[in-house]
N, C-alpha and C positions, 0 to 999 in steps of 0.2 A: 504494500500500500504506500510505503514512504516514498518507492520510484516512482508511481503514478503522480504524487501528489510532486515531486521534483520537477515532473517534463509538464504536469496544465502548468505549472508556475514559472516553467521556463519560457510556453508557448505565450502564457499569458503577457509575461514581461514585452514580449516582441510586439504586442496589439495593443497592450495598453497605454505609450505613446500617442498620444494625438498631436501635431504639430501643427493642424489646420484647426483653427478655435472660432469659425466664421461661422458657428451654428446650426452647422450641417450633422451634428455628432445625433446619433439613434439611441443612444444613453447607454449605461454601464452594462457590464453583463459578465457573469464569472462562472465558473464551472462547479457542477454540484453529482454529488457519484449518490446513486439511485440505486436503491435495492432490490433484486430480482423477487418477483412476486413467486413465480413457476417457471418452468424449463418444461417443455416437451422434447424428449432424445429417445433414440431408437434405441430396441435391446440390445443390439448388435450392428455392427459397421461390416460391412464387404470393402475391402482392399481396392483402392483405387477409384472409389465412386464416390460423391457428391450429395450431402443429404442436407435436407432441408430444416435447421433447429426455428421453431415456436418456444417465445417467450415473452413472460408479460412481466408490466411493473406499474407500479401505482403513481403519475403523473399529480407532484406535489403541488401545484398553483398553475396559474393564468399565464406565467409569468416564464413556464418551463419548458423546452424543446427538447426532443432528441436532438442530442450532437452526436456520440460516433459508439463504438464500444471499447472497450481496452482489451487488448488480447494478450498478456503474457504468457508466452508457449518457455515451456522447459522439460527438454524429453516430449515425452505424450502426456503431460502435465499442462493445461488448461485452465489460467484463469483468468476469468471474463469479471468487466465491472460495465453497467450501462454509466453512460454519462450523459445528461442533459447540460444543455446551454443555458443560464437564467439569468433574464433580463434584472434590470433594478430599476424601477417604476415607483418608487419611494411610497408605497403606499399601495399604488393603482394596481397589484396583483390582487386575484381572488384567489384565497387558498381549497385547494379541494381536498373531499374526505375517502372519494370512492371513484376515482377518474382512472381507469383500466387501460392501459395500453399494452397491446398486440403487437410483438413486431418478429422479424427470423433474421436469422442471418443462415449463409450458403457454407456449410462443411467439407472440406474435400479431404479424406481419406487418404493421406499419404504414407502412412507409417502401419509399421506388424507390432502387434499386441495389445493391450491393454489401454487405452484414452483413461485419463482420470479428469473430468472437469468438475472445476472450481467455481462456483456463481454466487458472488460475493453479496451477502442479504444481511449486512449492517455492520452492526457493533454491539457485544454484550456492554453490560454494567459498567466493565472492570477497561472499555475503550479497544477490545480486543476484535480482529475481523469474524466476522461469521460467514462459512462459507458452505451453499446445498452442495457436496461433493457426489456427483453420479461418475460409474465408469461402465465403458461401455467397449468389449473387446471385440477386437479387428478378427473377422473369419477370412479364409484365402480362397 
């Protein structure tokens, strides 16, 4: 989690410059990592093919966009964080309680054995990640 939080901060650094102050700015907006509601993943992978993951998460305010997802691959070691983009509207977001979002990303199968993914769904008490770990092994 501390590298994720390195590179928005570094990407941020690059955007958050403005040198043009003639009023044209669409207002603040900073990165917020969003916890996976559900996963849908197959019981098993076939070697070389392409599958399609479903996954949802709970779209916190007015104010929230998907931005991209985080993928740190290590081995066949998979962890994923969704990351939304959110605007700062000093007030003018609506916060929501039950706002569902649907979305997939495309898998491609390139390795033999065993996928362990990692889908990162908060922080205990104690500031620690919590993560739904499914594995899901490669048939040939």
């Amino acid at each position: 989690m501390k590298k994720i939080a390195f590179i928005l901060v570094l990407a941020l650094s690059f955007w958050s410059c403005n040198l043009d102050d003639g009023g044209n700015s669409i207002g603040d907006f900073y990165y917020d990592y969003i916890p996976f509601e559900s996963v849908e993943m197959p019981l098993e992978f076939e070697f070389g093919e392409a599958y399609v993951v479903e996954y949802t998460y709970y779209r916190p305010s007015s104010c929230h966009f998907f931005g991209d997802l985080y993928n740190e691959i290590d081995g066949n070691t998979r962890t994923i964080v969704v990351i939304n983009t959110a605007e700062v509207n000093y007030g003018q977001c609506v916060e929501f309680q039950d706002e569902l979002v649907t979305r997939n990303f495309v898998f491609l199968v390139q390795q033999t054995g065993t996928y362990l993914f990692r889908f990162w769904q908060g922080e205990d008490s104690n500031g620690e990640d919590i993560y739904l770990e499914i594995e899901v092994p490669v048939i040939e």
